[in-house]
N, C-alpha and C positions, 0 to 999 in steps of 0.2 A: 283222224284218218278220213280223206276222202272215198266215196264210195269207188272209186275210179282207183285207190290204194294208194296215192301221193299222201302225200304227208305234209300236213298245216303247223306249222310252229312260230309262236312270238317268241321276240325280241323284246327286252326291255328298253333297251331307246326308244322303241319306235316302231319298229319293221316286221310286215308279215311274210313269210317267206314257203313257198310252196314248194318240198322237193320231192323227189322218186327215192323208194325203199333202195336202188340201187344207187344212187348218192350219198347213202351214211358211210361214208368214211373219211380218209383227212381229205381237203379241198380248197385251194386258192381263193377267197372270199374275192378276188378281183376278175377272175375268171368267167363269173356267170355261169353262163348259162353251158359253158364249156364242160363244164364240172358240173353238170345236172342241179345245179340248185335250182332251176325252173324260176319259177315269177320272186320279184322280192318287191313289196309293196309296201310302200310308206304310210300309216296310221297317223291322222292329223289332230293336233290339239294334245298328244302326248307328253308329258313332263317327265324326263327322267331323270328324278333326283334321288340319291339314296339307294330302297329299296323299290322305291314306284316308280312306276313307266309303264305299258305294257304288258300286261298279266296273262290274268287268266282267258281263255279259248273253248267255245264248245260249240259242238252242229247244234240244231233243230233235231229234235225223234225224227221228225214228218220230214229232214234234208232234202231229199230226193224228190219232193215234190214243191214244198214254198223255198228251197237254196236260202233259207236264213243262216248266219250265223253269227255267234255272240262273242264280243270281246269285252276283257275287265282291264280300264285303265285308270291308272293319275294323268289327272289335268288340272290347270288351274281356275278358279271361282275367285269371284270377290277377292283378288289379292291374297289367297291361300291356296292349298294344293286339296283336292276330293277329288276319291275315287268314284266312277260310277262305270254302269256296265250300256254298253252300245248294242244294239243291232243291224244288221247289213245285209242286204239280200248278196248274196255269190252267184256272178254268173263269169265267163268267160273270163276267167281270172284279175276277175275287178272285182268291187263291191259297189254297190249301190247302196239307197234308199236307207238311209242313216238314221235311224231313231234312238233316243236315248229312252232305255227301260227303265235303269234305274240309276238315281244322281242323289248328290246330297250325302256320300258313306264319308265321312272324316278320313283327308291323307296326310303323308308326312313323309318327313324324308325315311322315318321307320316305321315298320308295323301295320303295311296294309292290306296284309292278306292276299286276295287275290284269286283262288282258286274257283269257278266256274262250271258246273254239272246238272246235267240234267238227271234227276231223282227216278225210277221207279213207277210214281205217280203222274209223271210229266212235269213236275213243277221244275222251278231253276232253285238251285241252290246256290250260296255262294259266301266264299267264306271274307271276314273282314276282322284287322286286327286293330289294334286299340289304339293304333296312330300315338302310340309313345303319351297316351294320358291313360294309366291305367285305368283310373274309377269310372271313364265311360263303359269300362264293360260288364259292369253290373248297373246301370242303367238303362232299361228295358226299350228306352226312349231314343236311345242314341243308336244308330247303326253301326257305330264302331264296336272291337271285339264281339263279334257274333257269328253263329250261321244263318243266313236271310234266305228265305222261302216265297218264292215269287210266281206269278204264271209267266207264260213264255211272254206275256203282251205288259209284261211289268205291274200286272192286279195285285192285290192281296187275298189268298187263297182263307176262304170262309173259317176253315179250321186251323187258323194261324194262331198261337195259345194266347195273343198279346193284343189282337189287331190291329200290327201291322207287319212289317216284313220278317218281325224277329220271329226265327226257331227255335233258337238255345242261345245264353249265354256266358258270360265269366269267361269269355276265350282271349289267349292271351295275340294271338298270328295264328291260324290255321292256316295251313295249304296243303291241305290235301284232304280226299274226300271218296268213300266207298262203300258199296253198299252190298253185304254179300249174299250167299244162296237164299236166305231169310228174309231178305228187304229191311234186313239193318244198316240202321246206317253208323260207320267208322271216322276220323276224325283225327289229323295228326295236328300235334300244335310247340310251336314253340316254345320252349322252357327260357325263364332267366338267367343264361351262360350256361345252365344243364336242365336236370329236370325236365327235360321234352315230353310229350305224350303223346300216346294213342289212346284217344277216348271214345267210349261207344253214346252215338248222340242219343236221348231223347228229346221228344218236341217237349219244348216248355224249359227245361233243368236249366242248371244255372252247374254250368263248369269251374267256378272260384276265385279266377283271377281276378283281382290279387290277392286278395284274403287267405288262399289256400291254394298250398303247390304241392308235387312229388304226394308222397302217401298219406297225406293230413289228410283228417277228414271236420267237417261242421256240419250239423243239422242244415236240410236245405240244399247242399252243394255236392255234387260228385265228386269223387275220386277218378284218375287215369285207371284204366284196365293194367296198367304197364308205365312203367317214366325212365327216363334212362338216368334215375339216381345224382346225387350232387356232382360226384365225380365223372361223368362222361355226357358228351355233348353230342347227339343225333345231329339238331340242327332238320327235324324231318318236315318234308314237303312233299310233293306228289304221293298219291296211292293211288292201288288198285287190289281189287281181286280178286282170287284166282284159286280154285281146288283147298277150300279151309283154310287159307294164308294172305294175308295182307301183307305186300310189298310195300316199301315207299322209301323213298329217296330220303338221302342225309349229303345234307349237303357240306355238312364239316365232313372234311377227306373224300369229297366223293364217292360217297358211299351206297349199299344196295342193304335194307333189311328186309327181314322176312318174321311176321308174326302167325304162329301158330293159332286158331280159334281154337277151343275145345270146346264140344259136347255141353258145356254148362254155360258156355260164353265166353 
């Protein structure tokens, strides 16, 4: 959301699209601006293959003063596809002053996360999936399958467990990311065909995949708080939270959940 109350959303192809709270509803894509969808901006260097294109989306804390904002895309490198995250200063519904934060995350036509947030702390988070080679995500080394802990200027923030971008990892696709009344932070992730999660992060842990899914546990590796079991498939992405509950999207069936925190975690 912009301060102004429009509303900023990617595309996976490609496109950023600026519209007003009273534009969500159904609307002629050819219409324009007739149909309040406000600006739609074309994002250069995007590859939409698969699951990549266009990702993840966040302000600056400080928006309203340096108009930065972040986007997470696939593009392609040396004749393969990596994801990396942009910045753009916002003005007058253009962007500007383009720098790449951070480049080099392993993509593919699956599994490359994508989710983008700014932390608590002010750092950037961001989440990154295992580009369909699972055993990078238990390689501390690789940016694939993890959460990446960044400053806004693409640093490595001093107390990063690893020294370098990595948080946490063993993750299989996260996309989604929230942090509640506590300053914890929550975690949704992709399961294989089921088995989805909602994992509570900490800095350093190592999440399991692939070694351990659904409620296995091994010395060394978390457990999900929650997995949605062999038999059903979340497919969860986006979260947020809100009064002791973490929402977040399922995007098998189009879907809305809701997780209850309790008093113990």
């Amino acid at each position: 959301f912009l301060p102004s109350g429009e509303i900023l959303i990617t595309e996976r192809p490609g496109t950023l699209k600026k519209i007003k709270i009273s534009a969500l509803e159904p609307f002629d894509n050819t219409q324009g601006d007739a149909f309040g969808i406000g600006k739609i901006i074309p994002i250069e260097g995007v590859r939409h293959i698969g699951e990549g294109g266009l990702l993840g989306l966040t302000l600056h804390p400080q928006f309203e003063k340096n108009h930065f904002i972040y986007l997470y895309l696939t593009t392609k490198k040396d004749g393969g596809l990596v994801n990396r995250v942009e910045r753009y200063r916002w003005k007058e519904d253009k962007l500007f002053d383009r720098k790449v934060i951070l480049d080099g995350i392993p993509g593919a036509a699956f599994h490359d996360g994508g989710r983008i947030v700014f932390g608590p702390d002010g750092n950037l988070y961001i989440t990154t999936g295992d580009a369909g080679k699972p055993n990078l995500a238990q390689d501390i080394n690789s940016l694939a399958g993890k959460i990446l802990r960044i400053s806004d200027e693409g640093k490595i923030p001093q107390d990063n467990p690893f020294s370098n971008a990595v948080y946490s990892f063993g993750h299989r696709n996260s996309q989604g990311l929230a942090w509640d009344d506590k300053g914890r932070l929550w975690a949704t992730e992709h399961g294989s065909s089921a088995l989805d999660e909602l994992n509570f992060i900490e800095k350093g842990a190592n999440y399991g995949w692939p070694v351990i899914r659904g409620n296995e546990e091994r010395a060394g590796m978390k457990t999900p708080k929650v997995n949605s079991d062999p038999k059903e498939t979340w497919a969860p992405a986006g979260a947020v939270y809100f009064k002791k509950r973490i929402f977040f999207t399922g995007l098998r069936g189009e879907s809305l959940y809701e997780a209850k925190i309790s008093d113990g975690g």
